[in-house]
N, C-alpha and C positions, 0 to 999 in steps of 0.2 A: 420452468424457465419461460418469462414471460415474450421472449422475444420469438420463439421457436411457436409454431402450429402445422397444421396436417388436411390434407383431404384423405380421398382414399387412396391416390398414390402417391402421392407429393408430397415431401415435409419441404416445411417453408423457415426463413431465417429471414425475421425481419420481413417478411411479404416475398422474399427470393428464394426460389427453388435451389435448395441447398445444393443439389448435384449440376447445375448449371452451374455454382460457381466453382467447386471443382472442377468440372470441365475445362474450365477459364483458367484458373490459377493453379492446378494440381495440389496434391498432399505431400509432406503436413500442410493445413491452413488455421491460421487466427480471422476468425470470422467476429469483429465486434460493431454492437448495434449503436449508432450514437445517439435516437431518439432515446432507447435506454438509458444512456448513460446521460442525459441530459436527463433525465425524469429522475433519476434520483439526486442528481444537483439541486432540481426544485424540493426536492422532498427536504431535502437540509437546510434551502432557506425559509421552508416553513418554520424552522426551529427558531430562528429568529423574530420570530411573533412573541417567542417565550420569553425572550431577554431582547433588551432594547442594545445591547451592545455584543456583537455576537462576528467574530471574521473567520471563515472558512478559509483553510491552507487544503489544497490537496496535495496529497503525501504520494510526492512523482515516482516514488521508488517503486510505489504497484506495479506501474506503466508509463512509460511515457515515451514517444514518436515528436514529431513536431504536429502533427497533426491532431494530437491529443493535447500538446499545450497550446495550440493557438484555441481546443473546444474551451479549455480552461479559463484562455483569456476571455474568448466572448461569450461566457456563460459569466464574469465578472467576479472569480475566483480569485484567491490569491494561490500559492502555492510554497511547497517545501520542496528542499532540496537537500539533500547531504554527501555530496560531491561536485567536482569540479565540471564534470562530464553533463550531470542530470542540470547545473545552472546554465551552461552553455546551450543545452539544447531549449529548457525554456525559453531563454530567452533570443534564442534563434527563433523561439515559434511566435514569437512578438509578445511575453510578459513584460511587462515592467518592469525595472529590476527593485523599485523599492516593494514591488509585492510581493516579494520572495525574501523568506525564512530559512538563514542556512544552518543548518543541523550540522551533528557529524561528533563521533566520539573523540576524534584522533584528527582535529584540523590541520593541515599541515600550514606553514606559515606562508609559501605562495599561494595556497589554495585561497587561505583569507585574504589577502595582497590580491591577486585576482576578482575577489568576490566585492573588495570595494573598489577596487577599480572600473567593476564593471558597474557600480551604481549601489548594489546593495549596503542596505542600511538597518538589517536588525539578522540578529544571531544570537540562536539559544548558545548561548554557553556549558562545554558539558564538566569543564574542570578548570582548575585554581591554574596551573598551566597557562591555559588558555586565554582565562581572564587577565592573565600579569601582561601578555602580549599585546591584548586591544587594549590596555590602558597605556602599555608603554608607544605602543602605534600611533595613537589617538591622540595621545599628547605633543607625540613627534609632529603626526603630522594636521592636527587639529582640524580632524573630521571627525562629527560628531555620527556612534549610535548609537541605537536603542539595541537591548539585550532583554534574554530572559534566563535566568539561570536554570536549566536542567537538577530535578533534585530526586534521589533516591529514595520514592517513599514507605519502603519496606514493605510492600504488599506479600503475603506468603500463602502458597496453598491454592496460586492462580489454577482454577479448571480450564488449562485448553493445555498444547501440548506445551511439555517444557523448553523446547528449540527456539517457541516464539514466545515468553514470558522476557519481560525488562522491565518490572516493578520491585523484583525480591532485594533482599539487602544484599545479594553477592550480582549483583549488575556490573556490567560493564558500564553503563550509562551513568549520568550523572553527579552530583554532588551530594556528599552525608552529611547534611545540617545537623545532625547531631554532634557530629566532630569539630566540623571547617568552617558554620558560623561565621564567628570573631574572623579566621581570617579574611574570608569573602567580603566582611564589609569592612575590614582595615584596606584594601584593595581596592574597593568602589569608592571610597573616601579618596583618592588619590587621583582618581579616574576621572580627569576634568570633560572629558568630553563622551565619555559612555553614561548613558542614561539606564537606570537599572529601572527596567519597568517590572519585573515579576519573575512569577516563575512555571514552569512548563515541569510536566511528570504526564510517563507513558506506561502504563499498566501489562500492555501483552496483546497481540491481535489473535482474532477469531474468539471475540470476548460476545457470552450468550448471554449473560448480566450485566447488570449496572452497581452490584455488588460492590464490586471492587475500589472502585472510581470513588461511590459515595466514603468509603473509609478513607483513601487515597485525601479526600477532600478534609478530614479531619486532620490529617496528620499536618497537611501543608497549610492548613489555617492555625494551628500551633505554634507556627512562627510568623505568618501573616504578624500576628498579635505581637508577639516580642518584638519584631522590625519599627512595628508601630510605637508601639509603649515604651521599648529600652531605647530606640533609634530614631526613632520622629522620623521612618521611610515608610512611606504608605506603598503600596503593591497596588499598580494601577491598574495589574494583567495577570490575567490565571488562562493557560494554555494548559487544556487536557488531552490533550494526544488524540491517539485514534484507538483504534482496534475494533470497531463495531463490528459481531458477527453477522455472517449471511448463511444463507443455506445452501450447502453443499448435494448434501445426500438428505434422505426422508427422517435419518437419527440427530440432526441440524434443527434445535429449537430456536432462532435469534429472534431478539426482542425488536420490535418497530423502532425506528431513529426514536419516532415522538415517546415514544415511554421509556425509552433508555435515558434521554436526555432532560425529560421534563422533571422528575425528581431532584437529577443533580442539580439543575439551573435553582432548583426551588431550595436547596438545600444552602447551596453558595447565599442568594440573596437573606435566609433565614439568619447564616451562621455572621454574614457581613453586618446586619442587625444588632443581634444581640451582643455582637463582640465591639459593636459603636466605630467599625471600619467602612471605607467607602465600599462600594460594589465593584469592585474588578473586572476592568473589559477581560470577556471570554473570547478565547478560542478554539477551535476542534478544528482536524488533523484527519480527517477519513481518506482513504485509498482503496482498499480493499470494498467499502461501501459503498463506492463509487463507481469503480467498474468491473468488481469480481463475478455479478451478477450478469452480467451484458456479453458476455464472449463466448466460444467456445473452442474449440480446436479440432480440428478433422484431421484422420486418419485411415488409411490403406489398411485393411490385414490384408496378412502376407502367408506365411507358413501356419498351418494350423497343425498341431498334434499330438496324443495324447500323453497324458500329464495325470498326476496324483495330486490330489482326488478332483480333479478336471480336466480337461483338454486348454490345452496352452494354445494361445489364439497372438504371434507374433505382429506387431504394428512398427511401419514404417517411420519412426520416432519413438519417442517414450522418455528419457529422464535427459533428454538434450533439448528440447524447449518446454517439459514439466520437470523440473530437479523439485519439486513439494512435495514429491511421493518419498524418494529417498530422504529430505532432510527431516520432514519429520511425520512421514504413515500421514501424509492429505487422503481423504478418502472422495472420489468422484464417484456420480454415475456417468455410464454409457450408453448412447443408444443406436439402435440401427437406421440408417439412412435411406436406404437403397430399396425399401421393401414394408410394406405396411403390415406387421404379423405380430403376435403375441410373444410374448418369450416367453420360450419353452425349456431352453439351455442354460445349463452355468458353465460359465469360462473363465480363467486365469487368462488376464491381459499381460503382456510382457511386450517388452521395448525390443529396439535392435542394437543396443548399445552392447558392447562387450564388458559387460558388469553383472554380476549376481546381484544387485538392489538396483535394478532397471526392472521391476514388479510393477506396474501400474495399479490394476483393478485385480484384487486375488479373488474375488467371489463377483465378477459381471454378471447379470444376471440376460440373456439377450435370446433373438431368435436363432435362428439355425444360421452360422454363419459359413460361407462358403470364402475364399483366395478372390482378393478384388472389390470386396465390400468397402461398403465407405461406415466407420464407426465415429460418435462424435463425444468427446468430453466436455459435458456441463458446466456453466459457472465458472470457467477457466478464464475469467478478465483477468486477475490480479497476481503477481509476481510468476506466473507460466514465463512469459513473455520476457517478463527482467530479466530470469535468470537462465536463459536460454544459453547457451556452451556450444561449442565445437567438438565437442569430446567425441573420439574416434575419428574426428576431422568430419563429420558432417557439418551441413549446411542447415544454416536459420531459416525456418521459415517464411513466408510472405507472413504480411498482414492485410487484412480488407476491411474496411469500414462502409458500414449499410447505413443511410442515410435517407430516409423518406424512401423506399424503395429502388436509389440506387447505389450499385458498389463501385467503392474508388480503392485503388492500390494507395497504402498510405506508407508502407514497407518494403519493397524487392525483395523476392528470396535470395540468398547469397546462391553467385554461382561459384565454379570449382576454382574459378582462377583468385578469390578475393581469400582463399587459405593460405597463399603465398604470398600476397600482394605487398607484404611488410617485410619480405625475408631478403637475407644476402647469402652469400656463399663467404 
């Protein structure tokens, strides 16, 4: 992890002595680096050399604070949202609202009512639903958007886990141009004020290939062509999601952005060619890219004691701001904080939550741990933080952002009073 280094007593975070900011802010802590997460923003507009038409949406549901959307704004990002809560908070961090892409399988109709109120002007569409309601809105009340219809491209036999795949034909996600077609564009024909610029397909995240994407690209130029040829609608927009892998652990091969991306870009332009179709603005969709790599999370052990076939090493959090272990086996490393030593031990990490699948780490490999250590989990940017709970009624963590070597509080950890703070008798 490139933000993390060491002397011979000292581990550093970001150029800050990691237990100095424990000191500061106690555990759990989200400790994220924003030079990091700013280097890999440049890494993705590098991509943009590849193709002359290329818009970056960061996918807020990784992460997102206000202080992560205003990096967004002024790194000159657009962004995705797919709720009500994650648009609010963009654009409380000072987005645009026409930079923002709203998602979402299950729109609700103030949600949309909302979202163009607040300015938004383009929406992947996930179903025929959906579409009949911005046509019938749009017409009511003759505001024009732009859309991109969400489409099912039957990807099967996705390698990562199966909790995070959304390409296979039993998706909850999008539309089956194999079926719905005819109707989708008897509906766009009606549709004086939506603008049907293309279409958007999302494969599965913690993707170590570009495999996928590249077949994904056959399937949805298929009809590219009959839109063209039977409809005279050219597809101005091809949005391919995200899912780009990182490295988690040492068994984490991910492909670099540039050679994941550079084939598909060359593929799109090849196939827009031969098939005598414009080039379609591109878009991608990264979150986890962006700031899975940059973070980490610190932790207290607590109780340590022995266990089959290890010694169980209790940690003051565990699956109430990480739930990625229980939803689908994420696998982290860990390492020790407090002490410059080899590891020598293996431990079963486990949470304090009152659940049997509150397992963190079943094989950590570390030093000799004593009650009061500080442990930290790697690569912990991306949905730790999202998915963070009250369960048992503990309290969220702080956040801190390292920034040129200094840290700013960008989250308060919750105290005990904000458990009731909504309740009545």
């Amino acid at each position: 992890m490139k933000s993390l280094s060491k002397d011979d007593q000292t581990m550093y975070f970001a150029q800050i002595p990691i237990l100095s900011l424990v000191k500061k802010y106690q555990t759990p802590l989200f400790l994220y680096d924003q030079d990091a997460i700013e280097e890999r923003i440049h890494s993705l507009k590098e991509i943009s050399k590849l193709n002359d038409h290329l818009t970056i949406y960061y996918a807020s549901k990784a992460f997102l604070t206000l202080a992560m959307a205003h990096i967004i704004k002024e790194n000159n990002l657009f962004i995705d949202v797919a709720s009500r809560g994650e648009l609010f908070i963009a654009l409380k961090g000072g987005i645009d609202p026409t930079h923002v892409l709203f998602h979402g399988n299950n729109k609700t109709i103030p949600d949309i009512i909302y979202a163009i109120e607040q300015g938004v002007r383009k929406f992947v569409v996930d179903n025929l639903q959906e579409l009949q309601f911005l046509k019938g809105y749009t017409n009511e009340k003759r505001i024009t958007l732009e859309i991109l219809i969400r489409v099912i491209p039957k990807i099967q036999d996705i390698k990562t886990h199966k909790n995070i795949t959304t390409g296979h034909h039993q998706s909850k996600f999008g539309i089956d141009l194999d079926h719905w077609l005819d109707v989708m564009i008897s509906i766009l024909s009606e549709a004086k004020y939506v603008s049907f610029m293309g279409f958007h397909f999302h494969i599965g995240s913690q993707l170590m290939t570009n495999a996928y994407h590249l077949k994904a690209i056959d399937y949805v130029f298929k009809y590219i062509k009959i839109l063209k040829d039977t409809h005279h609608i050219d597809v101005k927009e091809l949005n391919l999601g995200g899912g780009f892998g990182i490295k988690y652990t040492e068994d984490d091969h991910p492909m670099t952005i540039q050679d994941f991306m550079e084939p598909i870009i060359k593929k799109i332009q090849s196939i827009s060619n031969d098939m005598n179709l414009i080039h379609p603005h591109l878009s991608i969709e990264p979150g986890r890219y962006i700031v899975g790599g940059t973070a980490l999370i610190l932790y207290t052990v607590g109780i340590i004691k022995e266990g089959m076939p290890y010694p169980l090493v209790a940690i003051n959090g565990g699956m109430t701001e990480n739930l990625r272990v229980a939803l689908y086996q994420a696998k982290y490393q860990a390492i020790l904080i407090d002490r410059n030593e080899n590891p020598c031990e293996t431990y079963t990490i486990v949470g304090q939550a009152c659940e049997s699948t509150d397992l963190m780490i079943e094989k950590a490999h570390l030093p000799k741990l004593i009650a009061g250590d500080t442990i930290a989990f790697l690569n912990a940017g991306a949905y730790e933080h999202s998915l963070a709970n009250n369960f048992n009624k503990t309290l969220k963590p702080a956040v801190v952002m390292i920034d040129k070597g200094k840290d700013r509080l960008i989250q308060e950890r919750e105290v005990i009073e904000d458990l009731i703070k909504r309740d009545h008798v």
